[in-house]
Structure formats: C-alpha cells, structure tokens
N, C-alpha and C positions, 0 to 999 in steps of 0.2 A: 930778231924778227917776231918771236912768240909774244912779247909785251908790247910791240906797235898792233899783232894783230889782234888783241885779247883788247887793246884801249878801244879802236876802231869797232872792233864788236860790242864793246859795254855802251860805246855811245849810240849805235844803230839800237841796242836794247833801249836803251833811256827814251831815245826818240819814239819806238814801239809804244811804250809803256807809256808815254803823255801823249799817244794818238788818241791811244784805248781808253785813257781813264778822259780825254777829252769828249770823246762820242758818247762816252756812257753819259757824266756831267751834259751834254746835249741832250741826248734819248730822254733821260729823267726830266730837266727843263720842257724839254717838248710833252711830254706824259703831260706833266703840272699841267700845262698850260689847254693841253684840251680837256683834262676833269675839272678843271677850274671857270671855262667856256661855256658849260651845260647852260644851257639857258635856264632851266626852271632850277638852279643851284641854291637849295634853299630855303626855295619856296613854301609859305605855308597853306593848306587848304582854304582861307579866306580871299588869300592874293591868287591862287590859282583860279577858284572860281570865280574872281572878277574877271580874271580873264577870259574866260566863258560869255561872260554876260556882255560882256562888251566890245567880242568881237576880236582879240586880239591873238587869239589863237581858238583852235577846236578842240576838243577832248579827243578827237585820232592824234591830233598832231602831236598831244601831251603825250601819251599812250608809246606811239613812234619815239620818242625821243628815249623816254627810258627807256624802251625795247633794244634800244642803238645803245645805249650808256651800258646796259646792262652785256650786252655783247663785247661791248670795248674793254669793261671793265673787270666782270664777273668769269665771262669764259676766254680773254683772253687779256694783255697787260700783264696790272699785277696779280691779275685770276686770282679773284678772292673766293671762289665757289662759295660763296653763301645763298646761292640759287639752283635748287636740283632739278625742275621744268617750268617750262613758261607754257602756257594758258594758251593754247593755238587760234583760240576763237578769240582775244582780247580783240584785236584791232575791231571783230568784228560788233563785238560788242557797246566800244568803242562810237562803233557809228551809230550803230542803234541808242546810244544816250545821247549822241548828237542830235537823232533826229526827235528824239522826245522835248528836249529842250528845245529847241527851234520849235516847234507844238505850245512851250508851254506848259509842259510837264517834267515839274520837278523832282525826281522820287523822294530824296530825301536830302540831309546835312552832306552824305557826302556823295554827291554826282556829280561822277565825272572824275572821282577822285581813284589812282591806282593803289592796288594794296598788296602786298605778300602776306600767302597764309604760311606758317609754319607745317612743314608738309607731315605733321601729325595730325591736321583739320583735314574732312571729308571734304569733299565736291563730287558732287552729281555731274559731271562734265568727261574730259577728254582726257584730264589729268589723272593719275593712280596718287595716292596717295600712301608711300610708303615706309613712312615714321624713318626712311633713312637707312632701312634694311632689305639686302637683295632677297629677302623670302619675301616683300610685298610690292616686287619692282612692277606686275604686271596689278593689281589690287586692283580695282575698280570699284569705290562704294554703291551700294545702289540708291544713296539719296544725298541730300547734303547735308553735312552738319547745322544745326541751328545757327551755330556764327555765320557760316559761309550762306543762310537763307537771309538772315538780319542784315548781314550787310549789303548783298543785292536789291534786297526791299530800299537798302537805305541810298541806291545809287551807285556802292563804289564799284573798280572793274577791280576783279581778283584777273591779276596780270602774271602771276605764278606761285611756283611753292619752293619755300625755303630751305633749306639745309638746316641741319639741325643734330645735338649727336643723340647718334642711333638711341631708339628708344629713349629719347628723352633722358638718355644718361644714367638710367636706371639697368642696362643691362650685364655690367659686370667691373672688376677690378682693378684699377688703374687706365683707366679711358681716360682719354686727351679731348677734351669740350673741344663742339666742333667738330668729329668725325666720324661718320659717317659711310657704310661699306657703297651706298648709292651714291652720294655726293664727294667723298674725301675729306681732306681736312679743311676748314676755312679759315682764312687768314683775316687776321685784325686790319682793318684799313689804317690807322693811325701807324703802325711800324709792323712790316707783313712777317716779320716772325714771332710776332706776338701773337697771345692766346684769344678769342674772343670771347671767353667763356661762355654756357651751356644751360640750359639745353638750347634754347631760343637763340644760338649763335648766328644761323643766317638771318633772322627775322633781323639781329639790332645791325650786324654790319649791313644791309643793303641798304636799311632806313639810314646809318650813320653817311653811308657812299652816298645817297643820294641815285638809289637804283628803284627808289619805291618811296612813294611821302609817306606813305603807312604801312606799317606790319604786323598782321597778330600773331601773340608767343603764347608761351602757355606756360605753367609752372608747382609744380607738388616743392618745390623749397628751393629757391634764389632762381628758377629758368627763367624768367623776367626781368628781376632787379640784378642779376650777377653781368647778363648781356650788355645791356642797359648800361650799367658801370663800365666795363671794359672797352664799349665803343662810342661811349661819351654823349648818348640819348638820354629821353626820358620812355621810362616805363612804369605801369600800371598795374601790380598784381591785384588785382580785386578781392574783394569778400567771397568765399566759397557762398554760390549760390545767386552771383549781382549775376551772371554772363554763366548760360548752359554751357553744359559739358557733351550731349549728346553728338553725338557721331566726332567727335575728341580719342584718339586712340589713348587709355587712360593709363596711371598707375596707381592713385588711390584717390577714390571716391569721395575720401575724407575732406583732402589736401590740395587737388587739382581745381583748375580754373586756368582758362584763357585771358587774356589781357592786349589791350592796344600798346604797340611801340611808338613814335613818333621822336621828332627832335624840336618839338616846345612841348609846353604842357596844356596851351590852347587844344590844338590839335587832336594831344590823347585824349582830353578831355571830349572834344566833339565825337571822337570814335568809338568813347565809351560811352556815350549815351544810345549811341544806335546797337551799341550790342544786348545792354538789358532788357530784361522782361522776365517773363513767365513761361515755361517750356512744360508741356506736360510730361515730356520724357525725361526732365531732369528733377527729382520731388524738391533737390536741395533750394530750386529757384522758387517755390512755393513760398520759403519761408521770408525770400525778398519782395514780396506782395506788395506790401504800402511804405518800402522802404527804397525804390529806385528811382531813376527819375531820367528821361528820355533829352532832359539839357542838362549838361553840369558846367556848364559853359558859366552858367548866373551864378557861380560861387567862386569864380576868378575873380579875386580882387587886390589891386595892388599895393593895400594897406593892410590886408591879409593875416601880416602876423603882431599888429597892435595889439597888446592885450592879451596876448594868447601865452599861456601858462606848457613848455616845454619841457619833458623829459631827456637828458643825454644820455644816454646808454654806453656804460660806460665798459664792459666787456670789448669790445674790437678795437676798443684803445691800447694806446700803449703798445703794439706791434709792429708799428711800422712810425717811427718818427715822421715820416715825408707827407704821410695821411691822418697824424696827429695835425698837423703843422696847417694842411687845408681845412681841417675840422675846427680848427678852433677862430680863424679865421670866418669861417662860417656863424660861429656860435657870435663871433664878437660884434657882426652885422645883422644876424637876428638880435641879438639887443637894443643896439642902436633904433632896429627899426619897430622897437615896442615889446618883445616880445621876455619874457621872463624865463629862464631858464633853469631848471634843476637837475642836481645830477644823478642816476642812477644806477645803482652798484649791480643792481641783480632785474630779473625780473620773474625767475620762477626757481624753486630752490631743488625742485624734483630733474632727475634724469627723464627729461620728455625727449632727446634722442633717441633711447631706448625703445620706448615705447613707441614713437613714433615709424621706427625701421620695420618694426614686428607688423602695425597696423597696413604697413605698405607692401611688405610682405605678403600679408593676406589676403589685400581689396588690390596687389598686382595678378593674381593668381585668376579672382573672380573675373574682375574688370576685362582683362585682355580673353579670356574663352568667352565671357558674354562679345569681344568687341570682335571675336571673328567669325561667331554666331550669326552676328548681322551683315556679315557680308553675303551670307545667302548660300545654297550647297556645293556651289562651282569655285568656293575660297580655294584656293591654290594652299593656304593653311588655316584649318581647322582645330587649331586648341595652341595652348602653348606647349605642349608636349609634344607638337609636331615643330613647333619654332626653332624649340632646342634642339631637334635632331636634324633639321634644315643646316644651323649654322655650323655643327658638328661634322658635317662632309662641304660645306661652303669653303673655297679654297683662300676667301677675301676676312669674310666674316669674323673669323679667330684669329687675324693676321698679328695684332698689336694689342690685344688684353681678350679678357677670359668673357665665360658668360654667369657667371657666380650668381649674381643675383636671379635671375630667371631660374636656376637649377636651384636656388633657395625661396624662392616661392616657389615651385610644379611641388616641391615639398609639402607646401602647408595643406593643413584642412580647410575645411569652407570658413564662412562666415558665422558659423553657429558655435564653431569651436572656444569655447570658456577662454582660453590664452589669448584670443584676439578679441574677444567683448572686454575684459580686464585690460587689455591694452589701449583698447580704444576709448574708455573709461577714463583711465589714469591721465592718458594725453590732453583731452579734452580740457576734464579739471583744473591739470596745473600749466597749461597754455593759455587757458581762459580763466574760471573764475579767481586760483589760485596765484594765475601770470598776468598777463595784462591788464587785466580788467580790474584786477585786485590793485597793481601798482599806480593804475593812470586814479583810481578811485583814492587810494591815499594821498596819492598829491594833486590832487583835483586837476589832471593833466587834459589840453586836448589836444599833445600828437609826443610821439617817441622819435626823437633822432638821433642815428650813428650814420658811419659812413659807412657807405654800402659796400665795398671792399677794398682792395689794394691795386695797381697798376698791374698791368696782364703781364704775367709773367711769358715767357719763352713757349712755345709750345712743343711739348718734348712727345711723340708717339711710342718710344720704348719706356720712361717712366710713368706717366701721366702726369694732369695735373699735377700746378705745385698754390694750392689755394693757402693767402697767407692770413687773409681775412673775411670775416662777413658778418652779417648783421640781417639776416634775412629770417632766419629759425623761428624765432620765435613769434612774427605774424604768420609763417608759412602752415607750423604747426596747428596752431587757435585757428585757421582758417582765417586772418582778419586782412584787411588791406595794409599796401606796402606801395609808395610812390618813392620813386629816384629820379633825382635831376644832378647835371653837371655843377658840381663840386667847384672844378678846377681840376691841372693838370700838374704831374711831375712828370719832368721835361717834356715830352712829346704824350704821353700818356692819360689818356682821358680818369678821373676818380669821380663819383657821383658821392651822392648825400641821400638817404634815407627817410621817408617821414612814415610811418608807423601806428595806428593805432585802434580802436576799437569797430566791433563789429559795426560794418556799414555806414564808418564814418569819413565815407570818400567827399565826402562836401567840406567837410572841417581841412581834410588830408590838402584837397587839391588845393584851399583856400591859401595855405600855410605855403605848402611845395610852390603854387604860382606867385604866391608875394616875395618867395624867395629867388625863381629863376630873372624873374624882373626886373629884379633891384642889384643881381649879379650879371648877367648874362655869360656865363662862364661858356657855352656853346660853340665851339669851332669844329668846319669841316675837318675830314682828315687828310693827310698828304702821299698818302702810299709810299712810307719811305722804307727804302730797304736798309736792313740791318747791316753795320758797319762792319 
C-alpha cells in the first residue's frame, strides 16, 4: 500500500509542478508582451516630436504613458527601482507645453520631450533631491541646478529623479552600484539579477526600459560610461567644463560633470547641445567659451570614421576573452569602413590613481560643506561632519558596507593644503600633457578605443562589486570626454565600446561613435529576464 500511495502522490506532485512552472512560463509571456506594447517603445526625440506636429498624439498623452510604464514597471513587475520620485507637477506641466505649442511656441530641441534627472541634480520644485541618502530624504534646494534650468529653457518635462548609488558611490567600501538607503538596490533590466553599475544606475536602466527617452547622469570616473555599458545605451561623459556642475551635489571639482544618457547617439547628441554654455557659478565653463556649440547634431555623419587615424587601448584587453572577441569584431569594421587603427600599450606611465583618490579626497571634503551651505540655514544637514554622524545612528544607512571614504575626507585639510596642490598637479600632468594628449600627439590620433567594460556581473549586497573591466580612467582623470555605444552582447548581456579622446573634442568623438552605432546597430530592448 505504501509504494501505490508514494506513486499516486509523486504523480499529483509532477502534475503541481507543471501547473506551476506552466503559469509562471504564462505570467513571463504575458509581462513580455505588455513591455513590448508600449507604444512609444523606442522611440526617438525626432519621431516623438513629429508626433506632436502632426497631431498624432499630445505631449500629456506621452507623459501618461511613461507615468503608467514607469508604475508597471519600475515600482511594480520586475521592480527595477531605478526611479526614487516622480515630478507631481509633470502632467501639469505637460499641458502647459501643449498649450505653448498649439501657440506656436517652440521652446527648444527638446519640447515635449521627458527626462530623468539623476537624483544628485537640484530642482527648484516639489521634488527633494537626495543623492540617494536618508539624511537628505526631506532636502529641498532653494534653486535649480543650471542643468535642470537648461533643460526647461530647452523644453524638456523633468518627469522625475533617478536612483542612483548613494552618493555617487563615493561613500564607502564595498558598495553594490545601484543602492541606495532612499531607493534600494536596482536591478539590470536585461537579467534582473544583474548589476547595473554606478553611479548613474537608475538614469541608464530607465533610459534602457524605455521608462524616460532621456536621462541625465553624472560622473567623477566611469558613473556615465560604466551604466551605459551594463544597460546597453549610449552615454556622454563630457569635457569638465562643456555642461555646469552648479547645484550638482559634487565630489570633485576636478573630475565631475553631468552628461546625457539616451539609446542613440542622435538623441545624446540633441541633449547635449541644450546643456552647454557659460554658467557664471561654475568658472570651469569659462574656459568652454568658444569651444561649445548649441547643435552637435551637424557632426553626425555616417561616413564618420573614413580616414580617421585610431588608437586601441590596449590595457582592458586580454581580461575577458568574450569582450576581446566583440572588441575586435569591432576593430575589424572600423577598418572596413575607413578607419586606421593603432595599437596602444600604455597611455600614461605615472600612478594617476593615486593622485587622483587624494584630489577627491580633498575637493570631496570642500565640495559637499559648500553644497549644504546652499541649501540655506533650515538644511536638515549642515556640513559633512554632520553626514557622518546622521548615518552612524541611521538604522538602514550602514546596513551593507561602511562609510570609509566620507570619514577619509571629514579628515583632510582645505584646499590650500601643499599634499593636495602636488596631487592635483601630478594628476593633471600625467593625465594630460603627459597621458592623452602626449599619446594621441605621437600617433597623430583623433579618438581612443577600448571596450567600456565587461557584462554586469551578479549583484552581490554582502560583497560588493565584482568590476572585471574598464576603460574609463583615464579620460575621467584629464577631465576629457568619453562616449559609449553598444558594442554587442554576450548572451543576454549588453558590452559597449568606448571612444575617448582630447579636451573638447566631442565633435570628432560623436563623429567617429555615430559612424560606428550606424553602420552596427547593436541596440536592443531588454527582456526582464529572471535568473535561472
């Protein structure tokens, strides 16, 4: 009797068990098929605003839809939090660009068009803006950051703020990119137990979901180009100095700059021309005077990389055979399509890590007491020495790594201190005259390519990262621009490609990156798949 009742029960279990794994197989199909539905899936700022023009939708209705995608998706599904508040005013905003255009009144390139700020960018609004930390959940700036004004001049609706990790990832030792004590951890949309990397992780996975056509990141070394890679966008680190930093909750003054995300390079391009200018509050945009330029759209060309004399950078080779293998694949159709390539062993012979950590160290120290100075005398935190001792009784805060580095800057002395002009000295040198500039000048180069990292590893919250590659450092340091487009994929996995090279040469850069994504179109949505 015990082996008839033991078969009879194993087969009720098999039956269970192909109910279960039936529904889920459904559930999943059915997810697909309404993230795949979204009507504007896709779309780029050109084909949206024809829509506009001609009637076929409204700027509410756009607005509405990602508001809904973003709900379906972001705060419930496969809950990617890479959004930590939505903008209560958009819809209203919304109509009021509807009723401008219906007038006649264009603001700018992008009206009508929604955006995620990385919620380390100010607004003057309804929103707090709090780098991702519950000591700045309640923050209220009292103005907006120059992004967040440039962009409004230029039309677009800031529809909310991003997730991001805390502080910009700058906070302490073994952080998991992506988490956040405000928002939590956010997951890769391509396979959701994957890493999105950081700092700019909600900005590229909303842009990649298709929960925002635009997002601006920001970046002191790879928060742009690392996101960018691991959710299979293109991203825009700019020249320190092209795109103001003010009201930017900073970590060095050096090294920092904001940048458009997007998923062409059309697109970044159109975004970044509405961001540049002149900011009297940031002196570094001074020195971009007669070097920006308000379209960068006229130097997309799909012949692009005819002629053009390339560096490989050849440091983040060799680590990963599966991102040799798309890298060279790469290399072998930048030939094809004109383009000369040589290879390069090194590009600066000095320890600028070194220097670099120390300089960040310093202008973290200054940067964040000037940035809670401006918040006015009702800051809820008033220096960083109040930060640290906020997170130090914060019961969330300290849950999953340390705060090392904040408690290694409240260390240092000002800016006047001899160890950090020598440092900042050193950096500059062999980043710049000694590193780039010296290498692209010896092989009369006009752009640097590697691949911008490795396939997002697992996201682990008791180890941290597990970073296997990058190629970001050494523009990041020089302050120079840095664009990434999709590469291709290992298996499910989005890898970008890198193009790199001299101060304020985003016209050469975008030229090269858009003859490249063009003539590949490596670009695919992501699937929300769950790890097997």
């Amino acid at each position: 009797m015990s082996n008839i009742f033991f078969n009879k029960f194993k087969n009720v279990f098999f039956i269970l068990l192909l109910l279960q794994f039936s529904c889920q197989v459904s559930s999943e199909k059915k997810q697909a098929a309404e993230t795949e539905n979204f009507r504007f899936m896709e779309l780029g700022i050109a084909e949206l605003q024809q829509g506009f023009k001609d009637g076929t939708y409204t700027i509410k209705e756009v607005v509405e839809a990602y508001l809904k995608r973003i709900e379906e998706l972001d705060g419930s599904g496969p809950t990617l939090n890479s959004i930590i508040q939505i903008n209560p005013d958009a819809i209203k905003n919304a109509e009021q660009l509807d009723l401008e255009m219906a007038q006649g009144n264009i603001r700018g390139p992008l009206h009508g068009i929604p955006i995620l700020l990385k919620d380390n960018i100010d607004t003057h609004d309804k929103m707090a803006t709090t780098s991702g930390s519950r000591a700045l959940l309640n923050s209220y700036p009292l103005r907006d950051s120059h992004v967040a004004k440039q962009l409004k001049e230029g039309g677009a609706i800031i529809i909310g703020k991003a997730n991001l990790s805390e502080w910009a990832n700058f906070r302490g030792e073994l952080s998991s990119s992506g988490w956040s004590g405000v928002g939590g951890q956010t997951k890769n949309p391509y396979v959701l137990d994957r890493n999105p990397c950081g700092s700019s992780s909600g900005s590229a996975v909303a842009v990649s979901a298709n929960l925002s056509m635009l997002a601006i990141g920001t970046e002191t070394n790879g928060s742009i180009v690392c996101p960018s890679n691991n959710n299979g966008i293109v991203g825009i680190k700019p020249t320190v100095g092209l795109v103001s930093r003010s009201g930017v909750i900073p970590i060095s003054f050096t090294q920092d700059t904001p940048g458009p995300m997007a998923r062409t390079v059309l697109d970044a391009a159109i975004c970044l021309g509405v961001l540049t200018g002149i900011d009297p509050a940031d002196e570094k945009t001074l020195a971009g005077q007669e070097k920006f330029y308000k379209d960068y759209t006229q130097f997309l060309k799909e012949d692009g990389l005819r002629g053009k004399r390339i560096g490989l950078y050849q440091i983040p080779l060799g680590k990963n055979y599966k991102v040799d293998t798309l890298m060279s694949k790469a290399v072998a159709f930048m030939k094809r399509q004109g383009a000369e390539i040589i290879d390069i062993n090194e590009i600066s012979s000095a320890d600028v890590g070194g220097y670099s950590f120390q300089v960040m160290l310093y202008e973290y120290k200054d940067g964040l007491n000037k940035y809670f100075r401006s918040l006015g005398p009702n800051a809820a935190i008033k220096s960083l020495e109040e930060l640290i001792a906020f997170n130090r009784k914060d019961s969330i805060e300290l849950k999953f790594y340390n705060q090392r580095y904040l408690e290694m800057a409240q260390e240092k002395g000002d800016l006047t201190d001899g160890a950090y002009q020598e440092a900042l000295a050193n950096m500059l040198k062999w980043s710049r005259e000694e590193g780039i500039d010296r290498i692209m000048n010896l092989h009369q180069l006009d752009a640097i390519i590697a691949p911008t990292g490795s396939p997002a590893w697992k996201t682990d919250l008791i180890n941290g990262d597990s970073f296997q590659l990058g190629s970001s450092s050494p523009a990041a340091r020089a302050g120079y621009p840095n664009i990434t487009v999709p590469m291709g994929y290992v298996d499910e996995l989005p890898v970008g490609i890198s193009f790199f090279g001299r101060a304020w040469s985003e016209p050469v850069l975008l030229e090269i990156a858009y003859a490249y994504e063009q003539g590949t179109k490596h670009r695919k949505a992501p699937k929300f798949l769950t790890p097997e």
